[in-house]
C-alpha positions in Angstrom: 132.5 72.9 77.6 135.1 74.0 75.4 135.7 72.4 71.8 138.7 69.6 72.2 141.4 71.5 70.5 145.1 71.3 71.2 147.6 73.9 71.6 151.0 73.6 69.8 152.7 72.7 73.2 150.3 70.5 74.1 150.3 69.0 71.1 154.3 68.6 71.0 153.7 66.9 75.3 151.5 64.9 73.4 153.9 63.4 70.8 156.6 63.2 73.5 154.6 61.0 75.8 153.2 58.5 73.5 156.4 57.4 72.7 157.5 57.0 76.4 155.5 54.7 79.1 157.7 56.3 81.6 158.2 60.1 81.4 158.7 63.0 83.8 157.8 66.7 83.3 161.6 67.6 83.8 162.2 65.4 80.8 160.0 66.5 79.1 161.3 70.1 79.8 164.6 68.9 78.4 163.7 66.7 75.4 161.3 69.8 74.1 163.7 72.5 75.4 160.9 74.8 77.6 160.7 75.5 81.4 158.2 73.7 83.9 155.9 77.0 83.7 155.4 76.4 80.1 154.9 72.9 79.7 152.5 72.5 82.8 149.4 74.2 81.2 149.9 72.0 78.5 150.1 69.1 80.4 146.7 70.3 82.6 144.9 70.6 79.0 146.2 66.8 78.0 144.8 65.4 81.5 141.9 67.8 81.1 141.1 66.2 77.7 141.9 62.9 78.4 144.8 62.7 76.3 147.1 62.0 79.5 146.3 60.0 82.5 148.2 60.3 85.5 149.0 56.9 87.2 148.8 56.4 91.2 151.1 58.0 93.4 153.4 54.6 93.5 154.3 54.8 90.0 156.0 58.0 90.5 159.7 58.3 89.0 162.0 60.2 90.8 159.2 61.8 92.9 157.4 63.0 90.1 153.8 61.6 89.3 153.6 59.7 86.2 151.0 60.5 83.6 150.8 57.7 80.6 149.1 58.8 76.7 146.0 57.1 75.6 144.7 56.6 72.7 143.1 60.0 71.0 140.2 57.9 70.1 139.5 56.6 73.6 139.7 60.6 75.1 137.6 61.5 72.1 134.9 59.2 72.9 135.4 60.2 76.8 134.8 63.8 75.8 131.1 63.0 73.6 130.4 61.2 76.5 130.9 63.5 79.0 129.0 66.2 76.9 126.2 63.9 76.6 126.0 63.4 80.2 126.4 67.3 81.0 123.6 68.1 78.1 121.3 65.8 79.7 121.6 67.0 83.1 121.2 70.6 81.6 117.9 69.7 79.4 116.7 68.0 82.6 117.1 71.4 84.7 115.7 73.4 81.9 112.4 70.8 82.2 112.3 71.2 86.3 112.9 74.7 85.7 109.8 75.4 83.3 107.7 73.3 85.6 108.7 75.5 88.5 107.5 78.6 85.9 104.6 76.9 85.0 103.2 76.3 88.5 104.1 80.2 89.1 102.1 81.4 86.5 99.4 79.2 87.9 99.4 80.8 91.3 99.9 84.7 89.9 97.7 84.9 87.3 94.5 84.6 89.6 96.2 86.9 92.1 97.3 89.4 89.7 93.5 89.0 87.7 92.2 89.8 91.0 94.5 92.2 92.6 93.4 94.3 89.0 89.6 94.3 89.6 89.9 97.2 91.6 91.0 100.7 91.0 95.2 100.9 91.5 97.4 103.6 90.2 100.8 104.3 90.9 102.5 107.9 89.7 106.0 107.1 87.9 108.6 110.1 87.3 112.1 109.1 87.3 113.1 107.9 84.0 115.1 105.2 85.0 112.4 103.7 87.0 110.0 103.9 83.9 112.4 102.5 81.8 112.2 99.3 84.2 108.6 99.5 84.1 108.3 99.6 80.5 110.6 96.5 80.8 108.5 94.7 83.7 105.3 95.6 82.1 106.9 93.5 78.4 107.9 90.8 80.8 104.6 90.0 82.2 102.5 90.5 78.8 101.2 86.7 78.0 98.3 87.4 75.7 98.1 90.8 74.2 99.6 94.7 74.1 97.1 97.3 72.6 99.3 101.0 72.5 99.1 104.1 71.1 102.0 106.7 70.8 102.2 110.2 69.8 104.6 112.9 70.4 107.9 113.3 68.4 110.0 110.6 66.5 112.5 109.1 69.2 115.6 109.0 68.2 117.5 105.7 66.1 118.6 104.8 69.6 115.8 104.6 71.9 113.4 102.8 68.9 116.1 100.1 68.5 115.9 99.4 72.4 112.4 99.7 71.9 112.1 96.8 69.2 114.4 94.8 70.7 112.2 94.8 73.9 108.7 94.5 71.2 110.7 91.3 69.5 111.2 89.9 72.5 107.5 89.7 73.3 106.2 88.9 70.2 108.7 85.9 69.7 106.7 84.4 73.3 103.3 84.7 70.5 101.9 87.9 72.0 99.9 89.9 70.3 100.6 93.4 69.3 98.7 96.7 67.8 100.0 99.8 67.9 98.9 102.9 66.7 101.6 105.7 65.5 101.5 109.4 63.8 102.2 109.9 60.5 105.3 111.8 60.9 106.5 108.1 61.7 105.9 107.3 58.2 108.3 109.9 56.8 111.4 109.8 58.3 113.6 107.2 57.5 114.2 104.9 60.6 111.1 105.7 61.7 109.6 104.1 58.9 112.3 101.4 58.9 111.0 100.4 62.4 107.4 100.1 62.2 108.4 97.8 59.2 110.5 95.7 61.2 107.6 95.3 64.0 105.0 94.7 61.4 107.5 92.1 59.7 107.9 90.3 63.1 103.8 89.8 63.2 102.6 93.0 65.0 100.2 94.7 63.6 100.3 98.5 63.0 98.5 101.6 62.0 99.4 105.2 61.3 96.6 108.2 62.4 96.9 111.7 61.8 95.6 112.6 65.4 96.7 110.0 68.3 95.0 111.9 71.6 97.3 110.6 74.0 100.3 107.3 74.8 99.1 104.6 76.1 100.0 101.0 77.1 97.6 98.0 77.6 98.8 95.1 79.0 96.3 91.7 78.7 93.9 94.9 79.5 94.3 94.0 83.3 97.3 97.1 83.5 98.3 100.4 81.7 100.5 103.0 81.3 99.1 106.5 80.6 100.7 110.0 80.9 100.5 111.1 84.2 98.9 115.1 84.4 99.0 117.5 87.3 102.9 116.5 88.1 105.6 118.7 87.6 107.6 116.0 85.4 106.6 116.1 82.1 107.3 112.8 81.4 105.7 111.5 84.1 103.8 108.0 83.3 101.2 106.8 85.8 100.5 103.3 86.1 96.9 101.7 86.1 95.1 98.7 87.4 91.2 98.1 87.5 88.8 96.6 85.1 86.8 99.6 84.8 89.7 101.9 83.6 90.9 99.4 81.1 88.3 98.6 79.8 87.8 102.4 79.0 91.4 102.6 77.1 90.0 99.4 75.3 87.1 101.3 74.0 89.6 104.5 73.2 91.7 102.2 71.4 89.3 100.6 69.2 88.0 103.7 67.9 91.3 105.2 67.6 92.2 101.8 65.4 89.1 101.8 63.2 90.3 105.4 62.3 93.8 104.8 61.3 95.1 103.3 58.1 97.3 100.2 58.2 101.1 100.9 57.6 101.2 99.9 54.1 98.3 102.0 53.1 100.0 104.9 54.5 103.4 104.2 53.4 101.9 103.5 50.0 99.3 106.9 49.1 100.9 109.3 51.4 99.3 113.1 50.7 102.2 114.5 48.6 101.1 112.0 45.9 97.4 113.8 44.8 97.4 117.4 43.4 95.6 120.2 45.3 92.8 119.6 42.8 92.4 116.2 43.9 92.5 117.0 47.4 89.8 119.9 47.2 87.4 117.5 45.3 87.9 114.6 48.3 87.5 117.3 50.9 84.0 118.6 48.7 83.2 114.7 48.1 82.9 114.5 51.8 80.5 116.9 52.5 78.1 115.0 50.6 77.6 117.1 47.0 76.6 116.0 44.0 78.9 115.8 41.1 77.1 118.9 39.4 77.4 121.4 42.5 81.4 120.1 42.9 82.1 121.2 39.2 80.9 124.7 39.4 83.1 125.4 42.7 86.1 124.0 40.7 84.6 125.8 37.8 85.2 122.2 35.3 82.7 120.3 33.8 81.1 117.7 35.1 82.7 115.0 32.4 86.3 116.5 33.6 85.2 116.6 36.8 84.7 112.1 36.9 87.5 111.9 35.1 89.3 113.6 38.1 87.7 111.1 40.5 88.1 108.2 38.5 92.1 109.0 38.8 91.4 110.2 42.5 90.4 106.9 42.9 92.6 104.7 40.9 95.3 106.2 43.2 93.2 105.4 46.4 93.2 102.1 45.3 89.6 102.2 46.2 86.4 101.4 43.4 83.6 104.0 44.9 83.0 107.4 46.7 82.1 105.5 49.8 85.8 103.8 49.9 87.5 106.9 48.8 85.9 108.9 52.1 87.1 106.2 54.0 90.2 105.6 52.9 90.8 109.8 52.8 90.4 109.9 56.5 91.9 107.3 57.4 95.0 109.0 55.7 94.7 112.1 57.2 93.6 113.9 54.0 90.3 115.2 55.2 91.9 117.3 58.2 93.2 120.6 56.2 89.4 121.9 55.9 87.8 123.2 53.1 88.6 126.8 53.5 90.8 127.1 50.6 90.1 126.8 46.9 92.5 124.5 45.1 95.5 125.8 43.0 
């Protein structure tokens, strides 16, 4: 319902009637000096508001119905009541409503649990139709998205849609992990977007190498690329306990791999020098201090001091943690082919 405001001419009818207990519109027409088609959509908003009352038709004068000013306080107080009463029956349809949803979910659920036991796929090419069931498959989410996603940075527009969609679910206390590629981390709003998901209580993680885009939904249904089609952006669809719980497996391991976003974001490669580099990738075939100073041709007191720096930029307190934390980053994948510079 609209807030109870008056317009100037309704506000003018207004004055003009609570001085007079018998008034006609063409009176009022003259008295205020405006035409019939001006005056009656203030007069519909005075009756609407319950600032005028019109009287039965026997009180008419000269043909014309009369309509008599009340009190603004009495219409006021009409008004808050009749908002109360509209709120209530609103609230009350909202409580049927949820019932009705509730009972629903009782019913699918098991169907849909069961219906996913078995192996299901369905191939999905046309864009628009994956769009819907990237939106269908956020709608029926209720306790948990696991996805991976390689490939290219989308552009500002499509990872705006996409958070807005990712909000959506997380707000109804899904939860989310996703795992992206670093190039994610380095571009602008790419980076501002994975911060904005993790800030709305998803959880993510950046790997160097994702192997392919997944979705898993409550692990019951997932979307995979489709191969063997002549769309390259083909997605199929899967259902079955079997094949999910293999992307589950996938997942995990891809996730114990990958370094949480503000790890990443945080000791990116382009902060250690090529020295620093060549003595994590020689750390991590397993030599001893003594054999990793004569390849860099340093001494072996130089040689802690570089890993005790290595380190201190790692954020990490041994040899085991920095190995971990390296390839988690990424910074083990260049080989050791090449000397440092």
């Amino acid at each position: 319902m609209s807030s109870p405001t008056l317009g100037p001419q309704a506000l003018r009818l207004f004055e003009y009637a609570s001085t007079r207990s018998n008034w006609t519109v063409r009176s009022a027409c003259e008295q205020l000096d405006t035409t019939v088609d001006e005056l009656e959509p203030a007069r519909q908003e005075l009756l609407r508001l319950g600032l005028l009352i019109e009287g039965p038709d026997n009180d008419a004068v000269g043909g014309e119905p009369t309509a008599r000013a009340t009190a603004p306080e009495a219409a006021l107080l009409r008004l808050l009541t009749s908002q109360e009463t509209a709120a209530a029956r609103l609230t009350e349809q909202i409580r049927s409503t949820r019932e009705q949803i509730d009972v629903m979910r009782e019913v699918f659920l098991p169907l849909h649990t069961a219906r996913s036991s078995g192996l299901d796929s369905e191939v999905v090419t046309d864009p628009d139709r994956i769009a819907r069931v990237l939106s269908d498959t956020a709608d029926i989410a209720t306790s948990e998205i696991l996805s991976m996603h390689p490939g290219p940075v989308m552009a500002p527009e499509a990872l705006a849609q996409g958070l807005r969609r990712d909000l959506c679910v997380l707000d109804r206390g899904v939860t989310m992990r996703s795992i992206h590629l670093r190039p994610m981390t380095r571009i602008i709003h790419s980076m501002n977007h994975l911060q904005e998901l993790q800030a709305a209580g998803a959880q993510v993680r950046i790997a160097h190498i994702v192997p392919f885009r997944f979705i898993l939904v409550d692990r019951v249904q997932a979307l995979v690329p489709a191969l063997h089609t002549n769309s390259r952006n083909a997605m199929m669809v899967l259902r079955g306990e079997a094949v999910t719980a293999l992307l589950v497996k996938v997942f995990e391991m891809c996730w114990a791999s990958a370094a949480p976003l503000s790890v990443a974001a945080s000791t990116p490669q382009a902060g250690l020098t090529s020295q620093q580099l060549w003595v994590l990738r020689l750390m991590s075939t397993g030599r001893k201090d003594e054999a990793i100073a004569r390849e860099l041709g340093v001494s072996v007191r130089t040689l802690r001091r570089v890993m005790a720096d290595l380190m201190a930029r790692l954020g990490v307190e041994s040899r085991f943690q920095a190995g971990i934390t390296a390839a988690k980053l990424g910074l083990l994948d260049q080989g050791t082919s090449d000397g440092p510079r």
